[in-house]
N, C-alpha and C positions, 0 to 999 in steps of 0.2 A: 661735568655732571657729578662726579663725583667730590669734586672742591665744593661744589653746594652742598651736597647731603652733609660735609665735614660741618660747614657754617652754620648748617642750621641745624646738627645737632651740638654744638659749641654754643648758639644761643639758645638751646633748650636746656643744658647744662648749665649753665650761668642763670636761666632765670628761676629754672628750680633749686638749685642755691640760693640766691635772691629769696626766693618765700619762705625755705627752711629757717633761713637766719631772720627773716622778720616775725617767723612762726615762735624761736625762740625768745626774740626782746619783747614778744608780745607775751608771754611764758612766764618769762622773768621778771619781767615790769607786774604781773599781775599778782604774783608770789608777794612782793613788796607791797604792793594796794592792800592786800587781806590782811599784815601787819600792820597795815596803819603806815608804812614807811613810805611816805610822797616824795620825797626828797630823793631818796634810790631810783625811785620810778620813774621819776621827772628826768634824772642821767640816765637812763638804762632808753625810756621811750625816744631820748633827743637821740641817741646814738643809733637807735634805729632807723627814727626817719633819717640821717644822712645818710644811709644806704638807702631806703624807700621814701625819699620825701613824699611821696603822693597816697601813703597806706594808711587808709579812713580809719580801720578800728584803731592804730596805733595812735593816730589824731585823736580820734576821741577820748580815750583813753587819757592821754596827757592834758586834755581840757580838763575832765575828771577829776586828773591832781591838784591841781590848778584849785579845780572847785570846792575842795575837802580843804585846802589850805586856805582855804578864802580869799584866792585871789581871783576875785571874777574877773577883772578888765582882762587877764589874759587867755580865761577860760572859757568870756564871752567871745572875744575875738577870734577863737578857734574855731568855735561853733558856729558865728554865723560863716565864716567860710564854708564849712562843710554844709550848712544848708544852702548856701547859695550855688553850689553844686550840684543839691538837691541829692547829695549821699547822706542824708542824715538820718537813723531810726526814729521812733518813737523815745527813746527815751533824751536823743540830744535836743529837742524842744522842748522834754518836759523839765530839763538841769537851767538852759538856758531862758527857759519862760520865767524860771523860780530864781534867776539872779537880775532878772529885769523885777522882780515881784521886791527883791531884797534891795535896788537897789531906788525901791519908788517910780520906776519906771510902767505904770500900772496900764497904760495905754498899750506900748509897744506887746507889753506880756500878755495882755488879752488878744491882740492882734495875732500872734504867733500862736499862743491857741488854737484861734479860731482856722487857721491856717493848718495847723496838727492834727489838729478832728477831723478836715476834710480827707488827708493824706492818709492818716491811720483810724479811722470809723469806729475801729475792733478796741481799741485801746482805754480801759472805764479809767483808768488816771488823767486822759488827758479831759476828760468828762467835767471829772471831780476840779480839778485845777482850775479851769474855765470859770466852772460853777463857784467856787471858793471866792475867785475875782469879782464876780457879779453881787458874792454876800458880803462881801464887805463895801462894795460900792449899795448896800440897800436894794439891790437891783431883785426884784422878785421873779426873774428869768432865771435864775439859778439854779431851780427846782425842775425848771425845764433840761435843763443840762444832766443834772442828779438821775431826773429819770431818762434820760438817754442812753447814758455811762449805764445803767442797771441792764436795760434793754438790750444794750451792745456786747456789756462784756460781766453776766450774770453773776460770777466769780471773783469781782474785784470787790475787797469789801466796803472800801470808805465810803462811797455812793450811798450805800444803804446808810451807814453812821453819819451821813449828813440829810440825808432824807427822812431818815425818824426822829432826830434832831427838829427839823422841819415841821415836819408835821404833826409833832407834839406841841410848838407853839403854836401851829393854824389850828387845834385843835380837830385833826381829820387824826381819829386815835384809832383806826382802824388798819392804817398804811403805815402809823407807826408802830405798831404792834407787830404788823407781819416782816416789815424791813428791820426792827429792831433784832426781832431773833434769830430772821435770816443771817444780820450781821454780827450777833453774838457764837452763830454757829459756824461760818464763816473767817470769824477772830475770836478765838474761844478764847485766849488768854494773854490780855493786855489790859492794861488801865481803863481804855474805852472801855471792855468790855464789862466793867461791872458799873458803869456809865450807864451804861445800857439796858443792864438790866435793871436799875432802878427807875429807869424810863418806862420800861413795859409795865412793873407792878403798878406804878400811878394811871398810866393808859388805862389798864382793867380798871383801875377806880372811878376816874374818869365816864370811863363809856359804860361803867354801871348805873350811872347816873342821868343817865338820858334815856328816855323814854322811848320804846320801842318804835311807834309810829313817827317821833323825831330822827331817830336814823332809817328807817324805809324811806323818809320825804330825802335825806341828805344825800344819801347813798344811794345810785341809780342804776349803775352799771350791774351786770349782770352778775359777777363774780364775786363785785362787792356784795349784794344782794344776796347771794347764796352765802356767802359769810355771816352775814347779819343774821339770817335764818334760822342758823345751824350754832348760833351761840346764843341768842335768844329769840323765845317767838312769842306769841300772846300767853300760850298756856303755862309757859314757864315762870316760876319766883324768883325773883334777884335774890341773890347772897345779899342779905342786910349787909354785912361784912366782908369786904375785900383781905383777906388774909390766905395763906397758903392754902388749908384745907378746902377752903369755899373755890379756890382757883382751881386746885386739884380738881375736884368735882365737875366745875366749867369744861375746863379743858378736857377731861377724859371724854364728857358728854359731845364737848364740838367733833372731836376728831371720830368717835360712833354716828354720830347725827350727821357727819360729811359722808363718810361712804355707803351710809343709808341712803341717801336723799340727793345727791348730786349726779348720781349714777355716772361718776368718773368724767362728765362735763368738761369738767375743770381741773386736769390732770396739775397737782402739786408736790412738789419734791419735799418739801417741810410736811405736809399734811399726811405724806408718805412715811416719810421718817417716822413720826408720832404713832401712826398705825403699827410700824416694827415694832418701836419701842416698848407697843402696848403689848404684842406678840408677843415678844421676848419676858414682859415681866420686869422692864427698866426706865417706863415712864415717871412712871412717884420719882425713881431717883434723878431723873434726867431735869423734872420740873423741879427738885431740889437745888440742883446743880444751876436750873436757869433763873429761877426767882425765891426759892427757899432760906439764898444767902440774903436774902435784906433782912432778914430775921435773924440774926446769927446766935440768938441763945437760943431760939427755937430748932434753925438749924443742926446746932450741936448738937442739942437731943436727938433730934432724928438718928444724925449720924451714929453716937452710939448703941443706937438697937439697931441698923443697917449698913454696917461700916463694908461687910462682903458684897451686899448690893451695889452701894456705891462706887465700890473700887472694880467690880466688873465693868458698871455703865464707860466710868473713865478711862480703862481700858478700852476697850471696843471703841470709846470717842475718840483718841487719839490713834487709832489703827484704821480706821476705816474716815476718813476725810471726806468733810460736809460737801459735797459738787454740785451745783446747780445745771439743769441742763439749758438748751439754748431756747426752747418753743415755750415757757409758760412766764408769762410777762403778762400782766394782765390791768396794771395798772392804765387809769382811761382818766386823761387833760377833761 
């Protein structure tokens, strides 16, 4: 009895060594990845698995290197192992989807896709990826994908920046207005993002120009509807002029005119946000900071009579991070 209890604590001893030292090369190896050094990584992770050959993140991991080195054939061939295993995350279809994408291999990479979404549902990258495959095959199922990815995982931003994209050329400038800024606010600072916002300012130009009972007949759903409402309605004048001041106007009026008249319906995190901002006295600078820079000598002016205004808004925008929550989806196929 007691030669057992020695054995099996001698093989508990040994395999909790075993994990510490896999816990280190996994440690070590990942020190070297944040440098850029593959090379280290690549000896450090091989030397692990000959102690743990069967230790999936280390596995994956050296595919990883593999993939930043550009060498897919050996990065592919790790990973599909690990999926045939069926240990693979989310993101080992989403490295090995993108080296079947790089390598022309466009069949097999929509196929493993479609296979990734069923497995991980929650995940808006593997949404966007799918969706991506279908836009450049012309496929206009894409859109269907786009809005899934939003639906699924409301926080992933590129969904949106391919959905307002989208929907600026179908001319539905209502969906790209509201994904536009969602994804500006979302990705507040990168190259899309001022993409983006020069999307929204022609959108407003755009949807100024159609006639009110033209977007009642287009727009059906109910939420669309209350939008359409609440930013114009018969009795209102169009801005002759799409420009800052006239939007300013629009938009302070939409975001008053929604929580008059919707009586909270259609609970909105963006519509919410704007309501604060107004609160607070940081809207003007907020609509500066989202669509005031296409004007940038206009801009400038602004900024210098409100440089204090502005650098509170920006403050508070990067302290307090844009969240979507998971129930207000409202977009309707």
């Amino acid at each position: 009895m007691k030669r057992a209890i020695l054995l099996l604590w001698l093989c508990f001893l040994q395999f909790n060594s075993i994990a510490q030292s896999s816990n280190a090369y996994k440690e070590a190896a990942g020190n070297s990845m944040k440098t850029g050094d593959y090379e280290n990584a690549i000896l450090i992770l091989k030397k692990g698995l000959e102690i743990t050959p069967h230790h999936i993140e280390l596995k994956k991991m050296l595919s990883f290197c593999y993939y930043f080195q550009n060498d897919f054939d050996k990065s592919s061939k790790i990973l599909k192992k690990i999926i045939k295993i069926d240990s693979a995350d989310a993101e080992c279809y989403q490295i090995l989807g993108e080296i079947y994408s790089l390598k022309n291999k466009i069949k097999e990479s929509e196929i493993l896709y479609r296979i990734g979404i069923t497995k991980f549902p929650s995940d808006g990258n593997m949404y966007n990826q799918l969706a991506g495959i279908l836009w450049e095959k012309k496929n206009e199922e894409a859109i269907i994908y786009w809005e899934k990815g939003i639906k699924a995982d409301p926080n992933y931003s590129k969904n949106y920046y391919n959905a307002c994209n989208y929907y600026y050329l179908k001319n539905n400038f209502i969906w790209s207005l509201i994904y536009g800024e969602l994804f500006v606010n979302l990705e507040s600072y990168t190259s899309k993002t001022e993409e983006i916002k020069l999307i929204i300012f022609n959108a407003y130009k755009k949807i100024n120009e159609i006639s009110f009972p033209s977007l009642v007949e287009k727009y059906q759903h109910p939420f669309e509807l209350a939008y359409i409402n609440n930013l114009y309605n018969q009795d209102i004048t169009r801005p002759a002029v799409i420009n800052f001041s006239s939007l300013m106007m629009l938009r302070t009026r939409f975001v008053l005119n929604w929580f008059d008249n919707t009586n909270n319906k259609f609970p909105y995190k963006l519509f919410n946000f704007h309501q604060q901002l107004l609160r607070e006295g940081l809207f003007e600078s907020y609509n500066q900071w989202l669509i005031g820079t296409v004007d940038s000598a206009s801009h400038q002016h602004w900024l210098w009579n409100h440089q204090d205004e502005y650098n509170t808004f920006i403050s508070m925008q990067k302290l307090k991070l844009f969240k979507l929550p998971d129930n207000q989806y409202y977009y309707h196929q």
